[in-house]
N, C-alpha and C positions, 0 to 999 in steps of 0.2 A: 381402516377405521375412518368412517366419516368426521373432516374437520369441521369445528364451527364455526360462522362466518366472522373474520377479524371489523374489528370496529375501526374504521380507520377515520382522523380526523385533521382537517387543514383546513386554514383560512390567514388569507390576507387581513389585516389591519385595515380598516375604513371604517375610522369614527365619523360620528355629527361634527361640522365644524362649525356654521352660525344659529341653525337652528335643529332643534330635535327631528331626527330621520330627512336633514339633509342631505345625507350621505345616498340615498337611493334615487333621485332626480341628479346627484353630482357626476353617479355612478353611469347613469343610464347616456348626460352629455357627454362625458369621456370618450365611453364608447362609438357616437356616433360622430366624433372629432378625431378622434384617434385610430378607430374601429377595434378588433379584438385584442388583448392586452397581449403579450407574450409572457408566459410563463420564465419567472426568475431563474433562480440556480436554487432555492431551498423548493419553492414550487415543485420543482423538477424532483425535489427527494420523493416527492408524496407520487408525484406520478410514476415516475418509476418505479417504488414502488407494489402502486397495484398491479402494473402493466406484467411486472415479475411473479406477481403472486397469480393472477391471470394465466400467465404462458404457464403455471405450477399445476392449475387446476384448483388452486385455491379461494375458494369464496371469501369476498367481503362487502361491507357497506360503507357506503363513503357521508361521510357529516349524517348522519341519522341519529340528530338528538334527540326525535320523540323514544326511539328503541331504546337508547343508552339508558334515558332517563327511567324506563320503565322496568330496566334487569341492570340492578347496580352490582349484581355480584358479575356480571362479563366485564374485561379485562378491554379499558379504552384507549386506543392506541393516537395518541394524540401526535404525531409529529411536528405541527408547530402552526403557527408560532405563538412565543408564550401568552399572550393575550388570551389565546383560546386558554389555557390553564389555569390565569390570572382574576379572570372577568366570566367565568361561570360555576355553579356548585354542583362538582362531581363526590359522589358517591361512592363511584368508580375504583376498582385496582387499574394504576397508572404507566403505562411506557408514554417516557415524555423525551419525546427529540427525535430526530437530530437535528430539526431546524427550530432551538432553540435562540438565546442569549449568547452574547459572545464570551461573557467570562461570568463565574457563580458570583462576585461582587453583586452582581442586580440582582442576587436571591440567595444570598449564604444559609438561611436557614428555612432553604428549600424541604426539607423533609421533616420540618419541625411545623412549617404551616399547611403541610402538604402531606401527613404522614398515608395517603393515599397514592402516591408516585413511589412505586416501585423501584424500577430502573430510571436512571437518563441516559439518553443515546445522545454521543457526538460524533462528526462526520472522521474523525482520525484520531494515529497513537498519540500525535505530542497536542493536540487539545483536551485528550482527555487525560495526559498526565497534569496539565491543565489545572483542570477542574479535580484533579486525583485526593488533595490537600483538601478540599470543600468537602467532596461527595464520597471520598474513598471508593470500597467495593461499589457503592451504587452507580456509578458514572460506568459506560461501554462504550465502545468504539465501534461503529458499525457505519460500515460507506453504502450509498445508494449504487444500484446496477448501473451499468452503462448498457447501450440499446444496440449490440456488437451486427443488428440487421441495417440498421441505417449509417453505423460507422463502420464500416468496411472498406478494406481496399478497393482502389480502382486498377484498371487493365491499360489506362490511356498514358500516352507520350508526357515522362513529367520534364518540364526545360525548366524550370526551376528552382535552383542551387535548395534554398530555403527560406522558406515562409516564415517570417518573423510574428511569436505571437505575444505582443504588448500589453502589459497590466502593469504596468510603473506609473503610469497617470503623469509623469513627467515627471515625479520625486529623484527616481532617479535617473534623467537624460545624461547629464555631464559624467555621473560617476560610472554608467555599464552601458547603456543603449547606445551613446555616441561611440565609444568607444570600441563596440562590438560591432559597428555600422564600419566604422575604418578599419577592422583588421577584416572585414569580408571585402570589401573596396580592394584594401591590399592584396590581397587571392585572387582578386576578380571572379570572385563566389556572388552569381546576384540574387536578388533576395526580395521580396517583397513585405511590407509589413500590413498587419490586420492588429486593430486596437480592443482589446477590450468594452465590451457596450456600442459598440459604433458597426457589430458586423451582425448580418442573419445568420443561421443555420447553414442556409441554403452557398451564401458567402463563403464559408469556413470551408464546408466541403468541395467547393468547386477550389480553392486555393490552395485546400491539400492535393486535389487532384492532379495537378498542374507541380508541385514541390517534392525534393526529392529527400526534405528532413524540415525539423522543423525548429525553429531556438524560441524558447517557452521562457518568457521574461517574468516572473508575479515576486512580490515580496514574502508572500507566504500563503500559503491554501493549506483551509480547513479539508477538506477531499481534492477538489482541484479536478471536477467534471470534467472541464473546457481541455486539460490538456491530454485526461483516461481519452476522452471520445475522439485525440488526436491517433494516440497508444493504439484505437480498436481497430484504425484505416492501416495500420502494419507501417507507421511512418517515423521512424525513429527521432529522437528530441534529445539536442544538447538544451540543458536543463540549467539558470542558472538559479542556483541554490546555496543562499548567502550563510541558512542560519541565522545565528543570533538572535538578538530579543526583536518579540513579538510588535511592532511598529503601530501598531492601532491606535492615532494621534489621541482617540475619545479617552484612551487609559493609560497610554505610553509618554511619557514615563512616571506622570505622578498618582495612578490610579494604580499600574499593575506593571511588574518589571517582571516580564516569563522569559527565557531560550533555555533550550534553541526549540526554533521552529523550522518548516521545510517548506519548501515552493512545490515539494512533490512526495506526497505522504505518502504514496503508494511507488511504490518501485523496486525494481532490480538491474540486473546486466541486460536486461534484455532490451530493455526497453531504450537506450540510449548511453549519454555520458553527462554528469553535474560537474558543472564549474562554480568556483565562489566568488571569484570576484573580476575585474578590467585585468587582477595582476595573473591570475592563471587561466584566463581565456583560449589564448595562443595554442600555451601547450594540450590544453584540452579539446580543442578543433582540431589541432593535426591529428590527435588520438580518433576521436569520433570521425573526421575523413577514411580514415584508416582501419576503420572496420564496421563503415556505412553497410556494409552487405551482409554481417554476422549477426546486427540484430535482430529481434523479432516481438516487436511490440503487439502485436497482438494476442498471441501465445500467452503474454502474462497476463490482460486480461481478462481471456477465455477461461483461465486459470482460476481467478481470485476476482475478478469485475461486473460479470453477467448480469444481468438483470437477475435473472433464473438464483444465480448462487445468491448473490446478496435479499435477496427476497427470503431465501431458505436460511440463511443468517439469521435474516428479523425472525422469522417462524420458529428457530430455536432459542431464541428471549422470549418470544411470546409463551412459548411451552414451557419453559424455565420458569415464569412466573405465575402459570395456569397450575404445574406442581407445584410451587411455593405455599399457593394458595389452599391445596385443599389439606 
């Protein structure tokens, strides 16, 4: 049975800031100061994606407002961000996410202003238990593919104990970072670190290249791309993963008190070992030394991460609410 083509839609944010349709000479300086933008981490939902529905055989169109507007009964697939949901009038039957808002607070009576959004898609379990109390059944968890052709192992000499991958922004140096830098000193395990925002693509890979595991620092991920696309190179990851409540200073603690949350919302055995805190580090490096050769992190996301599958994921919400509808 021929598919119809999905409506797919994304956009960045870029208002007028002094004058009306300043936003397009601001747009156009950027570029030629900066040159081409690099695509975010919600970005990257939208592009992967098509890239997955693509490699499916599946047809779509990308931001095609004149079409939408012209057949309000097709199903618009909005992924984000909310601005585009907020700042135009759809007609439309709605999938809206996964690169929405961080918590339903900025929208509790989403389907009351909106009773044309369907589904909301978030990037994992414990955001959309999250949102579960707001949205109930309507809220789903669905993660973008990872692109397992350009994250692949390599064949070359790794001399590099492990590649340290840093998202603590320095909140927490004294309480895990310092102190996971001195028990590898003590091993004389050496290590290199890559920060958060501060590395390229092209960066990451060559330092997985070179590393023979990798310690994956964040306080919490909504899906946690940067560490799956660690997962797809076959590079195993002590993880640490604190738990507890949700740190997000904009709603922590007087807007919104959620846990537990994960630094690694996708996981299993295979893919490495989680520690929680500086107090059980120790014993969870000797364990992950100790069975550095058993993992197999790529395996779990060939399994459940593909582009391919999670594309076919979204494709069965979309059909789920193409029969809703009729």
């Amino acid at each position: 049975m021929e598919t119809k083509p999905l409506n797919i839609f994304y956009e960045e944010p870029d208002p007028d800031r002094w004058v009306p349709f300043d936003r397009y000479p601001r747009r156009a300086i950027r570029r030629l100061i900066r040159g081409k933008q690099r695509p975010g981490g919600v970005a990257m939902v939208a592009i992967n994606l098509m890239e997955g529905l693509k490699r499916l055989g599946i047809p779509y169109r990308f931001n095609d407002y004149g079409y939408i507007k012209k057949h309000p009964e097709e199903i618009a697939c909005i992924i984000g961000k909310p601005h585009i949901l907020f700042e135009k009038k759809w007609l439309n039957p709605i999938i809206f996410g996964a690169g929405i808002y961080s918590h339903p607070i900025e929208c509790p009576d989403l389907f009351g202003r909106y009773p044309n959004v369907r589904y909301v898609l978030v990037p994992g379990e414990w955001m959309r238990k999250m949102f579960e109390p707001y949205y109930q059944q309507k809220v789903l968890a669905w993660p973008a593919g990872i692109d397992t052709e350009l994250w692949k192992p390599s064949s070359g000499e790794k001399r590099t104990d492990f590649l340290i991958y840093d998202k603590t922004h320095g909140r927490h140096n004294t309480a895990i970072l310092e102190p996971t830098l001195a028990l590898l000193r003590k091993n004389n395990l050496s290590f290199t670190i890559i920060r958060y925002g501060g590395y390229t693509q092209q960066q990451l890979l060559q330092g997985l290249n070179n590393c023979k595991a990798v310690i994956f620092m964040s306080e919490s991920e909504t899906q946690g791309l940067g560490y799956q696309q660690i997962l797809a190179t076959n590079t195993p990851i002590l993880a640490w993963d604190r738990a507890g409540y949700w740190l997000d200073p904009y709603y922590y603690p007087h807007k919104v008190k959620f846990a537990p949350v994960s630094s690694v919302p996708y996981w299993d055995e295979r893919c490495g070992v989680k520690f929680t805190s500086a107090a059980d580090i120790e014993e969870k490096l000797g364990i992950f030394l100790g069975s550095l050769s058993n993992f197999k992190p790529r395996d779990y996301i060939l399994e459940n991460l593909t582009l391919e599958r999670c594309a076919r994921k979204y494709l069965d919400i979309y059909n789920t609410v193409a029969a809703e509808l009729k």
